[in-house]
N, C-alpha and C positions, 0 to 999 in steps of 0.2 A: 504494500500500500504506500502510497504517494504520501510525503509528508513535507512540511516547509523547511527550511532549516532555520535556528534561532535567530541571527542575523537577519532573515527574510522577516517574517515576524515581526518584529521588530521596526518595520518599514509597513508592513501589510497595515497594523492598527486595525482599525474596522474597515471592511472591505465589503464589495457586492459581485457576487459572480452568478456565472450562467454556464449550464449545461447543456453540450450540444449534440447531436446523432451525430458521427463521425461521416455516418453513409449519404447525409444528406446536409451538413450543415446546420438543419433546423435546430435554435434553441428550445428546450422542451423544458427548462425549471430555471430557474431566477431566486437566488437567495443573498443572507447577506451573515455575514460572521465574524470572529475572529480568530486565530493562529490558525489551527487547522480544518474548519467546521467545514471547508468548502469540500474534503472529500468523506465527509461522516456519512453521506448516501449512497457509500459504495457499499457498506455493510449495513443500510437500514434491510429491514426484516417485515417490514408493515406491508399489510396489501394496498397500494396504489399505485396510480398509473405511472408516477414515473420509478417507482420499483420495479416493475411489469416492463421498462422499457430498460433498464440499467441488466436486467438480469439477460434478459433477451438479447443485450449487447455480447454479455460477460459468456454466454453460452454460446456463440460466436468466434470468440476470443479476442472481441474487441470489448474497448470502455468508451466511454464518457467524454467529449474534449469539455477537460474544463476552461472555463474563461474568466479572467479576473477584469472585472468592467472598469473599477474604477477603486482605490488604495488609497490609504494613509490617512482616511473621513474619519472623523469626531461619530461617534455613535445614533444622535442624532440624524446626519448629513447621508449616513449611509441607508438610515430606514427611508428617506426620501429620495435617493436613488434608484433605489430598490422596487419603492412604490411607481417611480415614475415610467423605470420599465418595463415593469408588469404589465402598468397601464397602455403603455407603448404597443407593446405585441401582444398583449390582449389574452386572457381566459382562455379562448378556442383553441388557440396553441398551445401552452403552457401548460403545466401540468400539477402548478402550482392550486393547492386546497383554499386559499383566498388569496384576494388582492394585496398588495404591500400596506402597510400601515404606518403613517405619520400624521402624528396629534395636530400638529401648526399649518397641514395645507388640507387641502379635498382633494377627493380623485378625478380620473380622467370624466369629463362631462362637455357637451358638442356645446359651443354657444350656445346655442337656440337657447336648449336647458335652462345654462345660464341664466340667462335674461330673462327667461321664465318664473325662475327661482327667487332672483332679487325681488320681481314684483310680486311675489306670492302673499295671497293675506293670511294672517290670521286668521283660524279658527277656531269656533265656542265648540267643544263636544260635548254634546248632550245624552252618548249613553257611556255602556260601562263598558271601559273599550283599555286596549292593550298598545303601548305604542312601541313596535317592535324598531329599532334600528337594525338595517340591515346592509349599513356601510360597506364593510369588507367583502360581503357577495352580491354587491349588485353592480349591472350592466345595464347601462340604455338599450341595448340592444335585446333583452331576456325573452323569453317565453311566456306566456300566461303561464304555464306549469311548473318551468321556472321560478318564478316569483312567488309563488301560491310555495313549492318547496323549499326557500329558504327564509320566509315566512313563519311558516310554522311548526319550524324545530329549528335545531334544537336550546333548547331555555331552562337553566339554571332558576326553575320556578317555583314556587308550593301549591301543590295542585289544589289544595282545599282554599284558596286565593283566586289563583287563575279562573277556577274555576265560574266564579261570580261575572263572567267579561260574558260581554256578548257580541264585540269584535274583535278583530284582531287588525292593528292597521302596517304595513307595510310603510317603514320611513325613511328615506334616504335624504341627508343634510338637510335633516329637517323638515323636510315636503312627502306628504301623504302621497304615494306610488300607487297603492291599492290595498281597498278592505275588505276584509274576511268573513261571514259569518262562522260564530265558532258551533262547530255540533258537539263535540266532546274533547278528552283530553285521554294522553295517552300516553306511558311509560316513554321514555327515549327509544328508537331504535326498535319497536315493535311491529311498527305501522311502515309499508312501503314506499320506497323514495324511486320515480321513473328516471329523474334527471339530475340528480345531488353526486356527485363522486366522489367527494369525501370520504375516507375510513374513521368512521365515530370508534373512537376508544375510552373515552371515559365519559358515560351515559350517566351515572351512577346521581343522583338525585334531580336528571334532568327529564324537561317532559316536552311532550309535542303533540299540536292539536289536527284535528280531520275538523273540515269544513268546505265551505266554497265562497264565489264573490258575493256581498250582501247584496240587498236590493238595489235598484237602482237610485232611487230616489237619497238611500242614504250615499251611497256612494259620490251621485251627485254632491252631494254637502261637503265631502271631506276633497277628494280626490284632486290634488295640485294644490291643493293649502298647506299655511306654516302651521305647523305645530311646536315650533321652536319656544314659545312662551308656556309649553309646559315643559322644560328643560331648564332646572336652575343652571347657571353658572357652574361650570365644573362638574355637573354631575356629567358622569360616564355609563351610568348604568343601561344595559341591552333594552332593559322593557321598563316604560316606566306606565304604573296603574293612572287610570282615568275616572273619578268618580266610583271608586271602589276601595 
């Protein structure tokens, strides 16, 4: 196994790299680390896609070109590097389980969006509703079943809580994407997923709900509004309760 030497190290600092098909050039994972992390994937052991595609190399007799994007970044600088290339070549390729993550920007979003967004109003919610962020897996581009699946799982929730909601809304940077009606609730990792490819490993007091889109009329109500004013300052938390 490939390792850096101290000296390297030592220069690397926090670092952001990509791994690429040899056969074809395409990068297929984007991470970011320090001393050695960038070849810790060559003995992950998890089932996912780019496990699926490292082993498939390795039974070949080939590996991985690693690529070191960019070196020597404050730990900060490297999570927005990271994020921006994710953003860059996009989910459909990559094989990365979410998007990159840094606290001080947002992610990739078309103008239009934008401009959309700035002017979005507030809005009053008037039932007893869940306001899921769902930052790190969403795309403009999704699916209806897409979005309905990471939506509604999985949440580090108390079911005897949750349970009281009667939607669930769908929130990226703030703006209602789309609402749920909730039917029931459900252990993590019980309930089938068509398009999520993520490997859930640690379910263990998490839960996930079965439902579909609410009616129209309410959805009219929420759907492209801010919900930001129920969001104190600093809170980070995935789901915050509405009237419950």
């Amino acid at each position: 196994m490939m390792k850096f030497p101290p000296e390297i190290i030592k220069e690397l600092k926090n670092y952001v790299y990509a791994y690429r098909d040899p056969d074809t050039g395409v990068i297929f994972y984007v991470g970011r680390g320090q001393s050695n992390r960038a070849f810790d994937h060559m003995d992950d052991a998890s089932e996912t896609r780019k496990t699926e595609i490292i082993l498939r190399l390795r039974k070949s007799k080939k590996h991985p070109i690693i690529d070191i994007l960019r070196y020597g970044l404050t730990k900060d600088d490297a999570a927005l590097v990271e994020a921006a290339v994710i953003d860059a070549l996009g989910m459909t390729q990559l094989t990365n389980q979410t998007r990159g993550c840094h606290d001080k920007s947002s992610g990739r979003i078309s103008a239009k969006s934008l401009i959309e967004t700035s002017k979005a109003k507030d809005c009053q919610i008037n039932h007893q509703a869940l306001l899921m962020r769902i930052n790190q897996l969403y795309r403009e581009d999704m699916t209806e079943q897409e979005l309905y699946e990471v939506t509604r799982g999985i949440w580090p929730l108390k079911r005897i809580r949750c349970q009281k909601a009667e939607y669930a809304f769908a929130v990226y940077q703030g703006i209602v994407r789309e609402v749920y009606q909730i039917d029931s609730w459900h252990s993590a990792g019980t309930t089938p997923y068509e398009t999520r490819r993520e490997f859930f490993t640690d379910l263990k007091g998490r839960v996930e709900f079965s439902g579909s889109q609410a009616p129209k009329k309410v959805r009219n109500d929420y759907i492209g509004k801010s919900v930001r004013n129920y969001f104190k300052r600093g809170n980070r938390s995935s789901v915050i309760y509405v009237n419950i």
